[in-house]
N, C-alpha and C positions, 0 to 999 in steps of 0.2 A: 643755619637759622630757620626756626619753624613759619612756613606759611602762615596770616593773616589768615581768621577765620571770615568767610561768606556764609549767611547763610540765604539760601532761597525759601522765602513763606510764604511758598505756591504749591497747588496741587502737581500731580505728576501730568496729568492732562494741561493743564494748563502752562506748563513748563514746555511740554512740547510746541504747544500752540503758541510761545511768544517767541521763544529762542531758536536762532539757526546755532543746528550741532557746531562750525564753527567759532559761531559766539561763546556761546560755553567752552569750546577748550581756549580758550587765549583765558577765561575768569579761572577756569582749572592751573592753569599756568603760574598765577600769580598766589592764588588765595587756595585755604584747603576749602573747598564747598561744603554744606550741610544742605541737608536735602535734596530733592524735594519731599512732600510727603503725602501722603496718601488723600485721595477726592475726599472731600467732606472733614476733614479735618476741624479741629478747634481750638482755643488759643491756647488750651493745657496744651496741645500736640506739637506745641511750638516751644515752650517751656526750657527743654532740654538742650534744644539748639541754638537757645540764645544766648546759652549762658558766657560762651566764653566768645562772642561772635561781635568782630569788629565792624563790620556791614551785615546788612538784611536789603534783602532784596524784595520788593512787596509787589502784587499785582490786584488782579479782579480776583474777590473772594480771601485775598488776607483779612485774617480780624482786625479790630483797630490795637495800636499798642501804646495805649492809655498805661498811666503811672504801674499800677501794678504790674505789670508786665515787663515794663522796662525796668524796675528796681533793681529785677534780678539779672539784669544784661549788662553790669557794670561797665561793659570794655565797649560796650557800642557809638559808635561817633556818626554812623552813615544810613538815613534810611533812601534807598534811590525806588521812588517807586517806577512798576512798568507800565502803568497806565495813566493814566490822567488826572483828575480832580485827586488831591491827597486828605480833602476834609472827612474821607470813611477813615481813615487809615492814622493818621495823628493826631493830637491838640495840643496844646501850652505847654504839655508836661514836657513833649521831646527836645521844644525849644530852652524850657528852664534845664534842662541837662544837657544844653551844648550840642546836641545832635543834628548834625547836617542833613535837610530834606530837599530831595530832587523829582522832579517828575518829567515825565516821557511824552507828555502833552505836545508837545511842540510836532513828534512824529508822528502823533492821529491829529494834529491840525489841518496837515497835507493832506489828508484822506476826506476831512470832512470837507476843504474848501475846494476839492475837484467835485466833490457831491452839490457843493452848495450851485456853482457855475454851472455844472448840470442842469442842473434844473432851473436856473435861470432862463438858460437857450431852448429845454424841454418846454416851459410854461408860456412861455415868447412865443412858443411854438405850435400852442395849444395841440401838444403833442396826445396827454392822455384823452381828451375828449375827441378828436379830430379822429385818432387810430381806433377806438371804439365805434365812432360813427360809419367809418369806413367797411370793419369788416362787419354789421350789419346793414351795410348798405342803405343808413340812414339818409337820404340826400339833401333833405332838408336841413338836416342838421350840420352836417358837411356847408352846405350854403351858408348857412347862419356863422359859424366857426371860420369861416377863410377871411374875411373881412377882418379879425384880431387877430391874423397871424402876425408877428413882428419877430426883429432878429436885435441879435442884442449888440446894440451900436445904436448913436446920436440919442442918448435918454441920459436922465439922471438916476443914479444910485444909489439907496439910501442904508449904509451899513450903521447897524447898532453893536457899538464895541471894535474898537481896536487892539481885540484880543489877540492870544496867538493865532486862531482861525480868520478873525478881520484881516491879519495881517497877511495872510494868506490868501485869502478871497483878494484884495489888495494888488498883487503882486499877481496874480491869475487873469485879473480885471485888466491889467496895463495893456496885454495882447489884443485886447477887443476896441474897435476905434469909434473916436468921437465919443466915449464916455466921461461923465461927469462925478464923480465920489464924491458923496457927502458922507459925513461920519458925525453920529452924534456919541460922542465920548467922554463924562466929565474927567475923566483921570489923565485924558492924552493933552498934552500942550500944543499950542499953536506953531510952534516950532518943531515940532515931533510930528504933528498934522503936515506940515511943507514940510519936511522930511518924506513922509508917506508919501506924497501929492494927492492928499486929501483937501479938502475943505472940511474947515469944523465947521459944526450948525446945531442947533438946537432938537431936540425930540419931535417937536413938531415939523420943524423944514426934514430935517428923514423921512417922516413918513409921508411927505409930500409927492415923495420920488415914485418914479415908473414901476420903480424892484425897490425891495425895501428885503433885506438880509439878517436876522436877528442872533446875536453872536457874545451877547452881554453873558457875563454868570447868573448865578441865582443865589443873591444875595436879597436881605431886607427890601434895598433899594428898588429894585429889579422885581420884585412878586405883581403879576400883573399889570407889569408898565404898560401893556396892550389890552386897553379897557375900551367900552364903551366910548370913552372919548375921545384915544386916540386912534383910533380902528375906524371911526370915521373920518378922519383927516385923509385915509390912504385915497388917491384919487382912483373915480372906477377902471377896471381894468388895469387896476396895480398886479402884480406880481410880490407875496409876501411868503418867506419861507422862515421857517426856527427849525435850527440844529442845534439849539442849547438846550434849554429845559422847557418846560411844560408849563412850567410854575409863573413864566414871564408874561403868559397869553391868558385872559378871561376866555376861555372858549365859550361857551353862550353867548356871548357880545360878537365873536368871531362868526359862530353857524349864523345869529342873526344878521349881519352884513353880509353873511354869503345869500341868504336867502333875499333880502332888497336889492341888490346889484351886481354888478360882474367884478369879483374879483375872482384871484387864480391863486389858487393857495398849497406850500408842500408843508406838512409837519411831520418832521422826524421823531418828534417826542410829542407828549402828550400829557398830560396831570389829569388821573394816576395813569399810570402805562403799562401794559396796553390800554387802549380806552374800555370805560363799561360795555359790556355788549349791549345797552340802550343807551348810550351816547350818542346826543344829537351830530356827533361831527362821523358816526358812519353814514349815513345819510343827506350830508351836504349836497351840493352841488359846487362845481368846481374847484373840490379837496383831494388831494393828494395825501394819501398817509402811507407812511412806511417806518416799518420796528426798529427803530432806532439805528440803523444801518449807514448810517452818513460816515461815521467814525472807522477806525478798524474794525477790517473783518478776518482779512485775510493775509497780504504782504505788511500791512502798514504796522501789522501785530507784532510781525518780525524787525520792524525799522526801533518798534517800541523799546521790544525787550534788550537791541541790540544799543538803544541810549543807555539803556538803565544800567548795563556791563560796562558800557566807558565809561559813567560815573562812577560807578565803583572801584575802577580799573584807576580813572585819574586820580582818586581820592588816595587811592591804597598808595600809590608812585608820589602822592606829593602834589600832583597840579592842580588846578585851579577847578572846579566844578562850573557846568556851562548852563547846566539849568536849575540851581539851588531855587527852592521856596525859602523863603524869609517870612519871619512872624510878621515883620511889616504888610508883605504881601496878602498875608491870607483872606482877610477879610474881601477882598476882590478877587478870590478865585473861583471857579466854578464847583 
């Protein structure tokens, strides 16, 4: 009996970069592979390989595979992506054809919520302004800075979203003693909250909190929920970090609170990204920016792709899929 067709709709570079050579032979084992194929590629390049291809394996830089495309893929049931958000990558059509959608989210949550706690303890810490002061032998500044050092213990927590990365950060937080979680979540139930050992709370009691965590998608809902009004709510010498989107934060309402008071700020993203090079938020004071690095960079790239092969792998054998996207779900992903 002939091998199930896989195919992979990744570059060759980037094939390297998600999968450990063991990964790939257990999917060689089961399924005949297609691909990968060459950097820069385009959806005609894909064309050929889908046609007779029972899975497609997608990552960063697959096209989207919008109706046309799948027409011609008659036998396809499985799209497992290797990355994260799958809104570049499908819409209604895949669903109105039956086709199962998975994503690897879960294995760059781990990467982004060891980043988020990071910098929790970093900014607690006033690690980047303190170590700048130091090696120019600022003293005064040094002075002014030791007074807000704190550690991250006896505060309140304010995470937005009990997403996969909430859940994460969540479960990272338990280690750390005398904390309090608050989650402002409208999707998560009060029962699913004591589950977590969260406390649900409102948008505003979040950002009431010491740390305040931003972890929501970027959905309608979400454009800007960090506005002028509630970016005053955060109390001074908050700690506020976003690893999600850009889209969620008014940055002008942001650099303007940085400049009236002390707050301590990481953004991993930004709207648009990188920032303009006359963007007020190069210029803050007490900002943190860094290229979107919160997520995979490097092992957790390999944990990614190495999901995206047991989906495929469970699907082909028959068993259950552990991280399907549902049409239900989409609207709430990021």
């Amino acid at each position: 009996m002939s091998k199930p067709v896989v195919t992979l709709a990744m570059s060759q570079d980037m094939v390297k970069k998600m999968f450990r050579i063991e990964s790939l032979d257990r999917l060689h084992s089961v399924a005949a592979v297609r691909g990968p194929l060459a950097a820069g590629f385009k959806i005609d390049d894909l064309r050929p390989l889908l046609a007779d291809a029972k899975a497609v394996i997608t990552g960063w830089g697959t096209p989207k595979l919008s109706n046309p495309i799948l027409a011609e893929a008659p036998k396809l049931k499985l799209i497992a992506h290797s990355a994260g958000s799958v809104r570049g990558i499908v819409d209604d059509t895949a669903f109105d054809r039956g086709i199962k959608i998975t994503t690897a989210a879960s294995a760059n949550a781990v990467s982004v919520a060891q980043f988020i706690v990071g910098q929790m303890v970093s900014l607690l810490k006033q690690t980047p302004w303190i170590s700048a002061a130091y090696i120019k032998g600022d003293q005064e500044e040094l002075r002014r800075r030791r007074p807000q050092v704190r550690e991250l213990m006896d505060m309140e927590i304010g995470l937005i979203a009990a997403s996969r990365v909430g859940r994460e950060v969540i479960n990272l937080l338990k280690a750390f003693p005398r904390l309090t979680l608050k989650c402002y979540d409208p999707y998560l139930s009060p029962a699913a909250a004591a589950e977590l050992g969260v406390e649900l709370v409102s948008l505003h009691d979040a950002c009431r909190c010491e740390v305040v965590s931003v972890h929501a998608p970027n959905i309608p809902e979400t454009h800007r929920m960090f506005n002028a009004r509630t970016l005053a709510l955060l109390p001074d010498h908050c700690v506020f970090i976003n690893t999600s989107r850009g889209a969620l934060v008014d940055e002008n309402a942001l650099v303007t609170e940085l400049h009236r008071r002390p707050l301590y700020v990481c953004l991993d993203v930004t709207d648009p990204e990188p920032p303009l090079p006359d963007s007020p938020l190069r210029k803050a004071p007490n900002l943190v920016l860094t290229p979107h690095i919160a997520g995979a960079c490097k092992q957790a790239c390999r944990d990614m792709g190495e999901l995206a092969i047991n989906e495929a792998i469970n699907f082909l054998s028959g068993q259950r899929l552990v991280h399907e996207v549902t049409r239900e779900m989409m609207p709430t992903q990021a």
